[in-house]
C-alpha positions as CSV (number, residue, x, y, z in Angstrom):
1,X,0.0,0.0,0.0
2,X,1.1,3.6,-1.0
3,X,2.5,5.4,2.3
4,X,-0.2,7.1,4.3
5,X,-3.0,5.4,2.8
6,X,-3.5,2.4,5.7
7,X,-3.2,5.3,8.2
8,X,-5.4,7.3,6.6
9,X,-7.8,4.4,6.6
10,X,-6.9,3.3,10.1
11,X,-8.4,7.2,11.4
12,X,-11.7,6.6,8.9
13,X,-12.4,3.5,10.5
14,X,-11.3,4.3,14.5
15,X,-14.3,5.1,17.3
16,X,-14.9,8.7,18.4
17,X,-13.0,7.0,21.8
18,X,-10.4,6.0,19.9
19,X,-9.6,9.4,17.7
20,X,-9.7,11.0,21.4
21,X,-7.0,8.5,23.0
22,X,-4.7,8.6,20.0
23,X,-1.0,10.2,20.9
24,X,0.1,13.5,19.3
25,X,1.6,12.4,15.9
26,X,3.9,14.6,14.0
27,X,2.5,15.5,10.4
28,X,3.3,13.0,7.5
29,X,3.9,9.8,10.8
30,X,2.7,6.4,10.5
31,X,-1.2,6.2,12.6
32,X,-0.5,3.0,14.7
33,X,-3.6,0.4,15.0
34,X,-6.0,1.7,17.9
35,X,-7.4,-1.9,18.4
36,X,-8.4,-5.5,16.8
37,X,-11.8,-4.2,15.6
38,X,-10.9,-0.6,14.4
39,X,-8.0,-2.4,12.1
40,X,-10.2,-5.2,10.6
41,X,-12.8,-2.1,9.7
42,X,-10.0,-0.2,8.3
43,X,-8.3,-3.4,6.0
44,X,-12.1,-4.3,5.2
45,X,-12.4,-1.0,3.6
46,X,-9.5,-0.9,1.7
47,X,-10.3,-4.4,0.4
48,X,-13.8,-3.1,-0.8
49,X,-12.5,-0.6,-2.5
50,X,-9.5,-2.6,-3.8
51,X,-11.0,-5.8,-4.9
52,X,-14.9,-5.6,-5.2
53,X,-16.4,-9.0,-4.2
54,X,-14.2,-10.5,-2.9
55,X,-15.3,-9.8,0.9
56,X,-16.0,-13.5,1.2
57,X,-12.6,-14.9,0.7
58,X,-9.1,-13.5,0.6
59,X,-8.5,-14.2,-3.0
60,X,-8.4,-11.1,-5.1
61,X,-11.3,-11.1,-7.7
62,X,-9.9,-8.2,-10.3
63,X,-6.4,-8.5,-12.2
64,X,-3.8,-6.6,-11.0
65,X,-3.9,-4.0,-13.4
66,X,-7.7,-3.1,-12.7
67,X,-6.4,-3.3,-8.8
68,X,-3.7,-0.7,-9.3
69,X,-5.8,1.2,-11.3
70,X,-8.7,1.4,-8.5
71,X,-5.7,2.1,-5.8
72,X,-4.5,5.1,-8.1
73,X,-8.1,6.4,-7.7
74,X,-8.1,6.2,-4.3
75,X,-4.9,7.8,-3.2
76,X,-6.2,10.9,-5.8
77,X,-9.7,11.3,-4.2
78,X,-9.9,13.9,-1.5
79,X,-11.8,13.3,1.6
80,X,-14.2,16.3,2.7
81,X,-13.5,17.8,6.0
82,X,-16.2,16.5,8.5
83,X,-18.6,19.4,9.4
84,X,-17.9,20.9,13.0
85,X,-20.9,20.3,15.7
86,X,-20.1,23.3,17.5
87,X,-21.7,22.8,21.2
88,X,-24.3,25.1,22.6
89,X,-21.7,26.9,24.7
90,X,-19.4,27.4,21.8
91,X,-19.8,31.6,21.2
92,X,-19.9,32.1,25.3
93,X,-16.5,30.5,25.3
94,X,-15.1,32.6,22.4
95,X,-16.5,35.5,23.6
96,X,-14.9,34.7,27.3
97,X,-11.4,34.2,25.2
98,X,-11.9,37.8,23.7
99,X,-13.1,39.4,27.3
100,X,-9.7,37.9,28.6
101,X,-7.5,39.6,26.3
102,X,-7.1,36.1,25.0
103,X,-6.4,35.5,21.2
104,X,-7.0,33.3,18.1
105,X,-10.7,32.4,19.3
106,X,-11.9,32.5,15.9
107,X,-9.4,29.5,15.3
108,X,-11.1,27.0,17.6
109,X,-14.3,25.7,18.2
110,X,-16.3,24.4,21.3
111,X,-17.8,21.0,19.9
112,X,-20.0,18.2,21.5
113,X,-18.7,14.9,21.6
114,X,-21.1,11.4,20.8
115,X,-20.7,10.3,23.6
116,X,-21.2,13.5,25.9
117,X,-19.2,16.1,27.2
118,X,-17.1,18.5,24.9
119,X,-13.7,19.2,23.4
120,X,-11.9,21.9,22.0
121,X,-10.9,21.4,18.1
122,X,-9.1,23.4,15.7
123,X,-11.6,25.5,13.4
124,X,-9.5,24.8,9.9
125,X,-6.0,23.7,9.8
126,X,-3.3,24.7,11.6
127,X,0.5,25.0,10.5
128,X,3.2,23.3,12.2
129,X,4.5,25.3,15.3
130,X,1.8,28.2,14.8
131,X,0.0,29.2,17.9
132,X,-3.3,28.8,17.6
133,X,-5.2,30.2,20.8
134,X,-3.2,32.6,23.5
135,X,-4.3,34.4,26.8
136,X,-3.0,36.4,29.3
137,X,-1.0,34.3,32.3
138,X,-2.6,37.1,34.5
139,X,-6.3,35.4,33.6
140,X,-5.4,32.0,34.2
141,X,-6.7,29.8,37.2
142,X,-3.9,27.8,39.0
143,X,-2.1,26.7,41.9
144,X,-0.8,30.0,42.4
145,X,-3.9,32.0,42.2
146,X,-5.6,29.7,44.4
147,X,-2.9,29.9,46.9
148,X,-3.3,34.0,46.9
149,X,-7.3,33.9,47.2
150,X,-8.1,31.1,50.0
151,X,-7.7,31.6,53.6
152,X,-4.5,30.4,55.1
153,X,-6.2,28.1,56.7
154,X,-7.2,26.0,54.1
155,X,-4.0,26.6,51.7
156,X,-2.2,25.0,54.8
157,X,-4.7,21.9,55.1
158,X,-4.2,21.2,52.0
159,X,-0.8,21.4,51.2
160,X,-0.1,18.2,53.4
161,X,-2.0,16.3,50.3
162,X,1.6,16.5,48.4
163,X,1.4,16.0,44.5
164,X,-2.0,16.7,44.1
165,X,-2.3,20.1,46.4
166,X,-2.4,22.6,43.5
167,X,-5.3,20.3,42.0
168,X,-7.6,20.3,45.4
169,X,-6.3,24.2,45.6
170,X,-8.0,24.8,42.4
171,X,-11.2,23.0,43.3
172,X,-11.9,24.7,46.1
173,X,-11.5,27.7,44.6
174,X,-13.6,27.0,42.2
175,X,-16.6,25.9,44.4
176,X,-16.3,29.0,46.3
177,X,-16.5,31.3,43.5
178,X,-19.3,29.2,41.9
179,X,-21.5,29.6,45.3
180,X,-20.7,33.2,44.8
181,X,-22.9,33.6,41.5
182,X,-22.9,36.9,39.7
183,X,-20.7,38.4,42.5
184,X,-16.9,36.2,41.2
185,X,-15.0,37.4,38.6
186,X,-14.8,34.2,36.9
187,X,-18.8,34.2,36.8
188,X,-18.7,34.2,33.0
189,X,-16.5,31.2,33.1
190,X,-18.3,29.3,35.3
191,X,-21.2,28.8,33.8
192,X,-19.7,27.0,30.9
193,X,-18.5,24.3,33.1
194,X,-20.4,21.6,34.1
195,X,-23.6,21.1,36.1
196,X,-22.6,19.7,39.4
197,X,-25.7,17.2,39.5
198,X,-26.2,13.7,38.0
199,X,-26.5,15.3,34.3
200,X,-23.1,17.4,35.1
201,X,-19.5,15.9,36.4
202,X,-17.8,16.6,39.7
203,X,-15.5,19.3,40.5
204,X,-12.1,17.3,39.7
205,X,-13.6,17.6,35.4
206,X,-13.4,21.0,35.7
């Protein structure tokens, strides 16, 4: 098979799951085989595109030339971007990016996912190296900024959790400012996260 083309099949054929879990690859790398199933769809295809009915049996049905022929046709056929579901809370978030001083937010989108939740996706493609999205570090929520807004009290509790201090810092920041409504600063960012009841997530996915 021509380079590229068993990986390109290999991403045609993979489970929303699966295109999440796959590693950064670098541009023009070999997609490895995501599981036993996603592979036999993705060698199924390019056999019935390769050598029409034959499905049943692993004998190719075609000569070789008219195989060659239909593989020359399918490396040169270009695959139509799939259409972005942008999620309901896709526009609040850009327009949050812009309120922060943040940039590129017309270069993303907010987008629902199959099987719930949501994901951040490039809006059209992206060189190598280029910066895509950007905000102020002033605007960001950390360990740090948790550490400067919580009582004393509490930053010392929970510093005796070791590694995962600056995560439980964060959380409780959060829930504070989320009790606080309208009042917190981050108010506008808030209410794009997740609902804290059975439909929503707990405060450790935001």
């Amino acid at each position: 098979l021509p380079p590229g083309l068993l990986s390109a099949a290999r991403l045609h054929a993979m489970s929303e799951a699966e295109l999440w879990a796959l590693p950064p690859l670098d541009v023009g790398s070999d997609v490895p085989p995501a599981s036993a199933a996603s592979e036999w769809r993705a060698l199924t295809k390019l056999r019935r595109a390769l050598c029409p009915g034959s499905a049943a049996d692993l004998s190719p049905s075609l000569p070789a030339e008219e195989v060659a022929q239909l593989l020359r046709a399918l490396c040169a056929v270009e695959v139509e971007p799939m259409p972005l579901r942008r999620h309901s809370s896709d526009a609040n978030a850009r327009a949050l990016l812009a309120a922060l001083g943040g940039g590129g937010g017309e270069r993303v989108a907010v987008v629902g996912c199959s099987a719930g939740g949501r994901g951040l996706v490039a809006a059209s493609p992206i060189a190598s190296d280029e910066v895509v999205v950007s905000l102020p570090a002033a605007s960001l929520v950390s360990g740090a900024t948790a550490r400067a807004e919580l009582p004393a009290a509490v930053v010392a509790a929970l510093e005796e959790e070791g590694e995962w201090c600056d995560h439980l810092l964060v959380m409780h920041l959060l829930m504070r400012e989320r009790g606080r409504g309208a009042a917190s600063p981050l108010a506008a960012w808030l209410g794009l996260l997740p609902r804290l009841d059975g439909a929503g997530g707990p405060p450790s996915a935001w």
